[in-house]
N, C-alpha and C positions, 0 to 999 in steps of 0.2 A: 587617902585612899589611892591606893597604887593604880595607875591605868597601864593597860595593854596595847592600847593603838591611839593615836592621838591625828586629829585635822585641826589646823593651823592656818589659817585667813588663807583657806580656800576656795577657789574661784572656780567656774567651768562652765561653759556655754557647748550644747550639742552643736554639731558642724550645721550650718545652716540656719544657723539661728541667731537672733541678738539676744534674747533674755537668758540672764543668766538662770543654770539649775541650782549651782552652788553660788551663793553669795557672800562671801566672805566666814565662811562657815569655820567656827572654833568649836570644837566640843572634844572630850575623852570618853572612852568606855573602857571601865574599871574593870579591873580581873579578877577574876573567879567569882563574878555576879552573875544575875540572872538580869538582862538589861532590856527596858522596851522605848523603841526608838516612833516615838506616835505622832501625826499628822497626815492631813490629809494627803491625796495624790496627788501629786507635783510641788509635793513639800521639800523634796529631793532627798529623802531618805533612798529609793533606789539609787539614786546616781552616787550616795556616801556611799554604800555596798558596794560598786562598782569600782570606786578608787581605792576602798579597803582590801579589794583583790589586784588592783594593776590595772585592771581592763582600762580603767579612764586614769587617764595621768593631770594634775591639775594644771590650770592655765597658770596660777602663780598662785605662792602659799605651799604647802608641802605635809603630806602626810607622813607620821612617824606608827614605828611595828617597833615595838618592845623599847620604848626609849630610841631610836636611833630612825634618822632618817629613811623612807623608804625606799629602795634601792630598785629601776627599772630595768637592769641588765638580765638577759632572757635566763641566763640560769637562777641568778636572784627571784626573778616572779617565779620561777619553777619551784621553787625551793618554798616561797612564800603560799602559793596555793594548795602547798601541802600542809601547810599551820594554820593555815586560814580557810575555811572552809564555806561555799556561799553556798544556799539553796536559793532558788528561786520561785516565785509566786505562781508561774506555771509550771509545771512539772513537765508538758512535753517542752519545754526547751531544752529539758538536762538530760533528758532520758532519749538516750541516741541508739543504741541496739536492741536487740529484740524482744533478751527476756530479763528478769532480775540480776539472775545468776552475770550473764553476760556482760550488763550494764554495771553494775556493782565492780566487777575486776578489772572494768575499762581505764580508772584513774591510776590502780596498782600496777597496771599494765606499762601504762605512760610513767609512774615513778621509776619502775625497775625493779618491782621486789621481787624478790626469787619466787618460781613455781611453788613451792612447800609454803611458804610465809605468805603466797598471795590464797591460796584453798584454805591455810586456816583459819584466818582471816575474815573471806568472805563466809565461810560456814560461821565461826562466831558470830559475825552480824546478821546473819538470815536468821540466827535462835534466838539473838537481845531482844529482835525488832519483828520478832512472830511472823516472820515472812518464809520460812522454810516449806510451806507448802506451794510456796509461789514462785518459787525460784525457777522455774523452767517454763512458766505459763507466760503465753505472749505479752508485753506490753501492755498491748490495745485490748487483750480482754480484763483489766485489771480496771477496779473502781479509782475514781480523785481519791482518794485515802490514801486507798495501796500504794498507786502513784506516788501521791507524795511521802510516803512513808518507803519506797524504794529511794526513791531522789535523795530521803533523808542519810538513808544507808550507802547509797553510792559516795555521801560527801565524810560520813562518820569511818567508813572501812578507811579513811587514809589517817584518822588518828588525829585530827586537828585539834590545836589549842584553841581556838577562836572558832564558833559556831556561830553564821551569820543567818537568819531565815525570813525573804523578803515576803510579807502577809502570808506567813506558815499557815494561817486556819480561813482563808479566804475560801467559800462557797461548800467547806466542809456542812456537813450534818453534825449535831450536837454530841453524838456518839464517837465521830469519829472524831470531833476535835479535841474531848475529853483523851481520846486516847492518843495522842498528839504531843497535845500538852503531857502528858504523862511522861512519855516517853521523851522529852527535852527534861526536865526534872528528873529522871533517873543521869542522861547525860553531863547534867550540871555536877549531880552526886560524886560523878566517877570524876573530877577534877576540871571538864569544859567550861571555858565562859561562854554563857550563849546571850546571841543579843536578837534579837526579834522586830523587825519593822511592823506595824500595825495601825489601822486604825480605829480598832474596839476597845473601846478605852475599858472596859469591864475587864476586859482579859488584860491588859495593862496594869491595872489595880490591883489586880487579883495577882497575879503570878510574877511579876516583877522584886525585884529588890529594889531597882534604880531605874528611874524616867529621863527619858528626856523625850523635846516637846521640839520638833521644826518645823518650822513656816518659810514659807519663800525663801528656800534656802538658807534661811541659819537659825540656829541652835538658842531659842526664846526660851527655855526653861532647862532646865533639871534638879534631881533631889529624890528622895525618896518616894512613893507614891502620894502619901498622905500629905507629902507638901509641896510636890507638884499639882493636885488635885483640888487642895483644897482652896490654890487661885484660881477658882469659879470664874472671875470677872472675865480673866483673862485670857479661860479655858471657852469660854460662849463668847468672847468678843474672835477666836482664830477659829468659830464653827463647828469644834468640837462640843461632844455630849459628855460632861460629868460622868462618874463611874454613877450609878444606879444605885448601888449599897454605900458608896459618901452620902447620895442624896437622900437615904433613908436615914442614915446616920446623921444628917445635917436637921431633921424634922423630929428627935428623939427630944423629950424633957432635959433640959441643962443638969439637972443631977444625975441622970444614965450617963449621960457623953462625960462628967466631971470624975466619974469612978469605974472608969473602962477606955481603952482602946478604941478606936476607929476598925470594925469588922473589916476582915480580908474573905471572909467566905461567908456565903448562905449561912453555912452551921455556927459560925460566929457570931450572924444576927441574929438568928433566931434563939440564941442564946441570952443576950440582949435583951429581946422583946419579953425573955420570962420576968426583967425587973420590974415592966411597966404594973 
């Protein structure tokens, strides 16, 4: 399986501090998957995010962006944060002018695209991403949704290969995060890999292609869901909760589980339940 960015026995301590966030941390994330990166907080999933854009450079170890070393020279991270794309968990961290419209042209602005290429552009993503009525509406009268559903469109209008989104659906409502999640799956469709920090393992199980599992900075698992998942022991001994539908799947009759699939959705199980 081909990877797109790779960390390599790296290390990193925040200034002021002794414990490491990265601990000798090895992992890859494959391209053109849909990847969720799950553990709890202070697992150092944000701080891999953060090295995956430049922001943090490792202490020793080295991260690689398409095969090749990551390159720290200020044009090289320019260049890189244009293929690499990060959201962040709070949306006013990203969102720095006033309205949609604004904020969204902010990054086009800093690349250099031309006047013409940067309007059509953001109009395209205000129609993908149903935000065309919001485009001139303040900020701060806009819901966590909107927000982050702007934040999402400010990092997608630059066209990134690599869609990074640290706890995308944290404190959403069940409505908004279905349409969230929607809209990363239509993104993956059109050729992004996107990779997802998180720690709801249901939305891990559910929407993923490929897991991986951090703990105290390094990279304790990966694989597919159902076989990242179904190390239970190992999943309840790092304080994580099992997906909900494994563990309904894990309490079925040994003849349902022998001639079917492990469910990825509600509609799957209850598909299921008609063999009992």
């Amino acid at each position: 399986m081909k990877s797109i960015m790779e960390a390599y026995d790296v290390r990193y301590s925040y200034p002021g501090t002794q414990a490491e966030a990265l601990q000798g941390l090895t992992m890859s994330l494959p391209e053109g998957k849909k990847t969720a990166i799950c553990g709890h907080n202070g697992s150092g999933k944000s701080t891999l995010f953060l090295h995956a854009v430049g922001i943090h450079r490792p202490a020793s170890g080295r991260m690689h962006w398409k095969g090749a070393p990551m390159s720290y020279r200020a044009d090289d991270l320019k260049k890189l944060r244009q293929q690499v794309g990060l959201v962040f968990q709070d949306p006013e961290q990203q969102l720095i002018l006033s309205t949609p419209y604004e904020d969204i042209s902010y990054g086009l602005r800093n690349a250099g695209v031309p006047e013409h290429e940067m309007i059509r552009r953001i109009q395209h993503i205000l129609g993908t991403m149903g935000l065309e009525h919001l485009a001139n509406t303040p900020i701060h009268h806009l819901s966590l949704g909107q927000k982050k559903r702007v934040a999402l469109a400010g990092v997608m209008v630059l066209e990134p290969e690599l869609l990074l989104l640290d706890e995308p659906t944290a404190y959403l409502d069940r409505s908004s995060e279905q349409r969230l999640v929607e809209e990363l799956d239509r993104i993956h469709a059109q050729g992004t890999t996107v990779v997802m920090a998180t720690h709801d393992m249901n939305l891990a199980y559910a929407w993923a292609d490929w897991v991986l599992v951090m703990d105290k900075g390094k990279c304790l698992l990966e694989g597919t869901p159902f076989e990242v998942f179904e190390q239970e022991d190992l999943i309840l001994s790092l304080g994580l909760e099992p997906p909900l539908l494994l563990q309904v799947w894990s309490s079925l009759p040994e003849h349902v589980r022998a001639e079917s699939f492990p469910p990825r959705s509600m509609a799957e199980l209850k598909e299921l339940m008609k063999q009992l």
